[in-house]
C-alpha positions as CSV (number, residue, x, y, z in Angstrom):
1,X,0.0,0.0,0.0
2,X,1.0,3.5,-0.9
3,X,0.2,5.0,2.5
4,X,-1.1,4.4,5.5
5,X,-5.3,3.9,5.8
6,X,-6.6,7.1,7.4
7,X,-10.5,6.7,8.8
8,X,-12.0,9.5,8.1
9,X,-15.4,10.2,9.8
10,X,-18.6,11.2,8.2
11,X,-20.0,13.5,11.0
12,X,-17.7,15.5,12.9
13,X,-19.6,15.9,16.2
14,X,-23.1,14.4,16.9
15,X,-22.9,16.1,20.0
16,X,-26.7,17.5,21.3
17,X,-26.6,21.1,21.5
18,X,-25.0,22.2,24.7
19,X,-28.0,24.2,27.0
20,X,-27.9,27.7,27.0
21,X,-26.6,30.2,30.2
22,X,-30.6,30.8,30.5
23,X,-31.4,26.9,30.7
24,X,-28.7,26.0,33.2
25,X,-29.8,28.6,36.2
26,X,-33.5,27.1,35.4
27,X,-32.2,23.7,36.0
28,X,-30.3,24.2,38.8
29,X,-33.2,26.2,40.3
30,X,-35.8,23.8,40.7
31,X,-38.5,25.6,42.4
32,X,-38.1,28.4,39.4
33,X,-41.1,29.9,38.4
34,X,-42.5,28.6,34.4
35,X,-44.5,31.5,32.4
36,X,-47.7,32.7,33.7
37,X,-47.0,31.1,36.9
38,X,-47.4,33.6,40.3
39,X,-45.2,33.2,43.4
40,X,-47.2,32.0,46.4
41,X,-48.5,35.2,48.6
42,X,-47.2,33.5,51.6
43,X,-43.3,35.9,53.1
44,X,-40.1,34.3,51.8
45,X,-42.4,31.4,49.6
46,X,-40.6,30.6,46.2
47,X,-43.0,27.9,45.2
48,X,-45.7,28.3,42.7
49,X,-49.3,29.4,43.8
50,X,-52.2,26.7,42.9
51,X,-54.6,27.6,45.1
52,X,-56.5,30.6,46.4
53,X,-58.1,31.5,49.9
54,X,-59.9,34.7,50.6
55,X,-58.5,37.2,52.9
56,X,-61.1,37.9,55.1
57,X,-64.6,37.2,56.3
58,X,-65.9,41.0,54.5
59,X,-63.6,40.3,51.5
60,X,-64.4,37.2,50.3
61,X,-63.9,38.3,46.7
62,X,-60.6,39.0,47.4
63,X,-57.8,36.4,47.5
64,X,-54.7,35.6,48.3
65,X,-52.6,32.9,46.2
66,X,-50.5,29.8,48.2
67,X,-48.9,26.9,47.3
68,X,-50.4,24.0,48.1
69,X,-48.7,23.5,52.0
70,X,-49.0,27.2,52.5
71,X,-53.2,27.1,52.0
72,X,-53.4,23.9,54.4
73,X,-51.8,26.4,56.6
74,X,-54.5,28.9,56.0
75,X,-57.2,26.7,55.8
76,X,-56.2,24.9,59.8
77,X,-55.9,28.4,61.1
78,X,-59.1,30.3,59.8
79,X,-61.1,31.9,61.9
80,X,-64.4,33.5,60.9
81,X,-64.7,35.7,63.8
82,X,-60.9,36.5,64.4
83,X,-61.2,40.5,65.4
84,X,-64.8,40.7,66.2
85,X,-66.2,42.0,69.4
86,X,-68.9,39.9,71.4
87,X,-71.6,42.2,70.3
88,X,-70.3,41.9,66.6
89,X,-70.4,38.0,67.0
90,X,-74.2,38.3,68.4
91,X,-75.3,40.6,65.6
92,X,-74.0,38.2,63.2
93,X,-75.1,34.9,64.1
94,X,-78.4,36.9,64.7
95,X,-78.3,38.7,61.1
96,X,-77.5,34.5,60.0
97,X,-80.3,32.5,61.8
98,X,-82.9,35.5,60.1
99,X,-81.4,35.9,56.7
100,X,-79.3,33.4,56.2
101,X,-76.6,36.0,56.0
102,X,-78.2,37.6,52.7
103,X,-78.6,41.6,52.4
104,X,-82.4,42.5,52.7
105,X,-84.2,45.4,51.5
106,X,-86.6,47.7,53.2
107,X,-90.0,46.7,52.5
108,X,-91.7,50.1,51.9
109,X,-92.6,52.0,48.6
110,X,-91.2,54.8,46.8
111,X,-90.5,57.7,48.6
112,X,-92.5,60.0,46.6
113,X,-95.5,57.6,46.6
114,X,-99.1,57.5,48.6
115,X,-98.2,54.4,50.1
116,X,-95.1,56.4,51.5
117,X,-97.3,59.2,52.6
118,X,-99.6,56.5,54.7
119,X,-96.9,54.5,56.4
120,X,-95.1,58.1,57.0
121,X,-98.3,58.6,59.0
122,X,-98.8,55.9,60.8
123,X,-95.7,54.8,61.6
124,X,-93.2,57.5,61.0
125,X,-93.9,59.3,64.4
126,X,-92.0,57.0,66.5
127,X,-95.3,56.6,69.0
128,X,-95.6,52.7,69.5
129,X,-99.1,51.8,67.9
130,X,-101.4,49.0,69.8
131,X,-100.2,45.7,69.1
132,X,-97.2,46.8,66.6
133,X,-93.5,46.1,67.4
134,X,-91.0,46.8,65.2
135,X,-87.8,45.5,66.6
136,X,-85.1,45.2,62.9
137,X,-87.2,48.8,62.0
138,X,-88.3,47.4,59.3
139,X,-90.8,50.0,58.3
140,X,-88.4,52.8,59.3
141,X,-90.1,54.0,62.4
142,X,-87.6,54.7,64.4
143,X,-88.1,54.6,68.1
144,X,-86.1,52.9,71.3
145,X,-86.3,49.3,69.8
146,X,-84.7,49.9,66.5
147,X,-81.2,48.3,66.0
148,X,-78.6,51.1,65.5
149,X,-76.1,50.2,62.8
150,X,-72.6,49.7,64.6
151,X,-69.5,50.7,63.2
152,X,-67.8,48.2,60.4
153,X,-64.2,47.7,61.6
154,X,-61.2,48.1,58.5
155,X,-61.6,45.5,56.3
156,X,-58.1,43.3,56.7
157,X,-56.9,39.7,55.9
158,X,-55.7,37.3,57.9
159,X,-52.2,37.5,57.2
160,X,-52.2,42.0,58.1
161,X,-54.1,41.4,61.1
162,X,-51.7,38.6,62.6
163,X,-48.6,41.1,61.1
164,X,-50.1,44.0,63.4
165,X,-50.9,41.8,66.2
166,X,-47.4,41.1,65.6
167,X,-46.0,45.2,66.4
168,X,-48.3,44.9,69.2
169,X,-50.9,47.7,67.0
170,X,-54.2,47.6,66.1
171,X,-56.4,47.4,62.5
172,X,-56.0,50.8,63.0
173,X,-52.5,52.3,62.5
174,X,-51.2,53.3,59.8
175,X,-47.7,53.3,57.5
176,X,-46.2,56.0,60.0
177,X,-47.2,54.0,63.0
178,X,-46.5,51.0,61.6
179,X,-42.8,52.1,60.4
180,X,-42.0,54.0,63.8
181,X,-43.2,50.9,65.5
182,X,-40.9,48.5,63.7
183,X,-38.2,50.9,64.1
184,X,-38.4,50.8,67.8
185,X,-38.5,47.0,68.1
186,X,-35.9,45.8,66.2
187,X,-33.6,48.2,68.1
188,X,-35.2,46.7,70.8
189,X,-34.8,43.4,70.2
190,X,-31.5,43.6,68.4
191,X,-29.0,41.2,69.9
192,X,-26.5,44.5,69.4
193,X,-28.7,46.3,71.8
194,X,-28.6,43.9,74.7
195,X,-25.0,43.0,74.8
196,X,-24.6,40.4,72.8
197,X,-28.1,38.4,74.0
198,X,-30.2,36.2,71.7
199,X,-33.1,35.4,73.8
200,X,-35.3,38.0,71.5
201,X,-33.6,36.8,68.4
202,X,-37.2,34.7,67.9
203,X,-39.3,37.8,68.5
204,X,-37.1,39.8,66.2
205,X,-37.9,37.3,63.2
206,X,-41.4,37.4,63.9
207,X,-41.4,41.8,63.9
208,X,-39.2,41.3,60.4
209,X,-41.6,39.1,58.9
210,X,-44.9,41.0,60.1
211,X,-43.1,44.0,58.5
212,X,-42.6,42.5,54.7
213,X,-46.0,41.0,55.2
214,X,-47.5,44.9,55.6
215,X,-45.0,46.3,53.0
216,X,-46.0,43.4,50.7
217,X,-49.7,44.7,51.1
218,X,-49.0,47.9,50.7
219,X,-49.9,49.3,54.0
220,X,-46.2,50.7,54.7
């Protein structure tokens, strides 16, 4: 033979098509988010939310957004009548076993009307007539036995009224309040501020979290 036989191949790399910069930090990150997925509403989360839960008992149309171990969470902890008074709790249950917790109109004609006129007559003084009671003032007479209308407290979810609870402050306070408040307790509670001590290193997580929970709602 002339020359040695050189093997000469007919592909020169078969290789697959090495993943991109993009596609290795997904795959190293497995709990990434894929498009048109949402984070779960539950502080430091990183899973994807599946299910949704409202945030309170006046804002059912509302929701937050958890994974599914962060809504069993929810779910074990909910508590219609968190933040109610006793008289708020009796006016309810009441408002429940009559309507069945269903708005209700006022059963009375037009203002304008002769029906108006009559009932304005007859029962629109306030006098008690023989035999009538009129205890939900119903047909707007008025009077000592009338339920008075008490005052709806702010309309908050679960996870803002536990954060406040949290700063020790009420449904009430606002993003000052809430900011000084923070302020104070973590230089409170600071292990830097008490000598080197870590027996309020717990209540110091708990303050940081309430906070990112009230900045995430945008109440700070």
């Amino acid at each position: 033979m002339a020359g040695a036989f050189q093997y000469k191949p007919r592909f020169v790399d078969i290789r697959v098509r090495p993943p991109s910069v993009e596609e290795d930090r997904t795959a190293e990150d497995v709990n990434a988010l894929k498009p048109g997925e949402r984070a779960c509403d539950n502080p430091g989360c990183r899973l994807a939310a599946t299910a949704r839960a409202p945030k309170a008992r006046d804002m059912l149309n509302e929701h937050y957004w958890f994974c599914q171990p962060h809504a069993a969470e929810y779910n074990r902890n909910w508590n219609f009548f968190a933040g109610l008074s006793d008289a708020e709790i009796r006016r309810r249950q009441t408002d429940e076993l009559m309507t069945g917790g269903r708005p209700t109109w006022d059963m009375k004609a037009g203002r304008m009307s002769r029906e108006a006129a009559a009932f304005a007559a007859k029962f629109g003084s306030g006098k008690a007539q023989p035999g009538y009671r009129d205890p939900f003032n119903m047909f707007g007479g008025g009077g000592h036995s009338a339920r008075k209308p008490e005052a709806e407290s702010r309309n908050l979810g679960k996870i803002e009224r536990n954060a406040l609870a949290d700063l020790d402050l009420d449904v009430n306070a606002d993003g000052p309040a809430i900011r000084t408040r923070y302020t104070e307790l973590v230089r409170r509670l600071h292990p830097d501020a008490n000598n080197g001590d870590r027996s309020g290193e717990n209540r110091l997580q708990r303050v940081i979290r309430a906070y990112q929970s009230l900045r995430k709602a945008g109440m700070v």
